[in-house]
C-alpha positions, 0 to 999 in steps of 0.5 A: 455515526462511529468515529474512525480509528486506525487498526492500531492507532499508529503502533510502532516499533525500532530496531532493525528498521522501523515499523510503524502503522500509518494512521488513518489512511483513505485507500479506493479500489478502482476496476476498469480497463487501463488502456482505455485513454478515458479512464487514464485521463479520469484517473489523472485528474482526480489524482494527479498520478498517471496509471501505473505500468505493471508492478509500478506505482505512481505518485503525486503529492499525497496521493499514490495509484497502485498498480494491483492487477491489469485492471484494478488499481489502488489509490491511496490517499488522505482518509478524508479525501477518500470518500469525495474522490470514490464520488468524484471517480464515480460520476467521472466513469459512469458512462464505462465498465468500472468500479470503484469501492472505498476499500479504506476500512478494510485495509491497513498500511504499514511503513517500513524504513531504515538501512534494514528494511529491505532485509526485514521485508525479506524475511516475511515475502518471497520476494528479492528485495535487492536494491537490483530488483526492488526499486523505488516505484515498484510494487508487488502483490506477494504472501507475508507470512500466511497472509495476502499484502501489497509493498511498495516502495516510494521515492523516499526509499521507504516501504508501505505494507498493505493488508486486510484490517483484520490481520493487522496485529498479526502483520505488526506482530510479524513485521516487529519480530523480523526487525527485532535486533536479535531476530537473526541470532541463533540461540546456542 
């Protein structure tokens, strides 16, 4: 069996907020339907995290459930708890209509943090990233630059970019060039 790596084996960078990729990050897709008090429960007890109202994330320890769509959800955890948990959710929702996939070698986090983060992201996203709008616990599903990606910002007031494994260098490349201390200066 091939050892797992990160898509970039934690690279990161400072300036304008700081950039880093997260490492090795257990990440589980999860379909079903959310009204459904079964699967709330079941989703509860294997995380310790209640499913997310819409564009919210929930969380509790190190894990975090994502609301993705109104019925698909991601959970984001320990890299090697991933695997026992998709096993664990499995069994927990055989008898209903769902899905859970481990999504964890697919996908890659980014965190972004720093008085500027906000700033940075807004740059890359169509999305009003204002203290107003944007607030602890919400997520949204947007287009950074030319790609698909989740942020969400968590209690600390730190951000988290998903995307596709196979973009990662293009999303870091991105990320550090918004942050770049010079990226808003014009050249004369």
């Amino acid at each position: 069996m091939s050892k797992a790596i990160s898509a970039l084996e934690g690279a990161s960078f400072s300036g304008l907020a700081n950039i880093s990729e997260s490492g090795l990050t257990g990440m589980i897709t999860v379909r079903g339907d959310f009204s459904n008090a079964v699967f709330q429960k079941n989703i509860e007890l294997a995380t310790g995290c209640t499913v997310p109202s819409i564009r919210k994330i929930s969380q509790s320890g190190s894990n975090t459930v994502v609301w993705m769509s109104p019925d698909e959800l991601l959970i984001v955890t320990a890299h090697v708890n991933a695997q026992g948990l998709v096993l664990q959710l499995e069994e927990a929702l055989k008898d209903q209509h769902a899905l859970v996939a481990n999504v964890s070698d697919a996908r890659v986090c980014f965190s972004i943090s720093g008085v500027d983060a906000r700033e940075v992201l807004s740059k890359l996203a169509p999305v009003d990233f204002t203290e107003t709008e944007f607030q602890a616990g919400d997520v949204r599903r947007t287009r950074v630059a030319q790609i698909a990606a989740a942020v969400w910002q968590d209690d600390s007031g730190d951000f988290t970019l998903v995307c596709f494994r196979s973009v990662a260098e293009y999303a870091f490349n991105l990320l550090k060039t918004a942050a770049h201390p010079l990226s808003g200066v014009m050249a004369q």
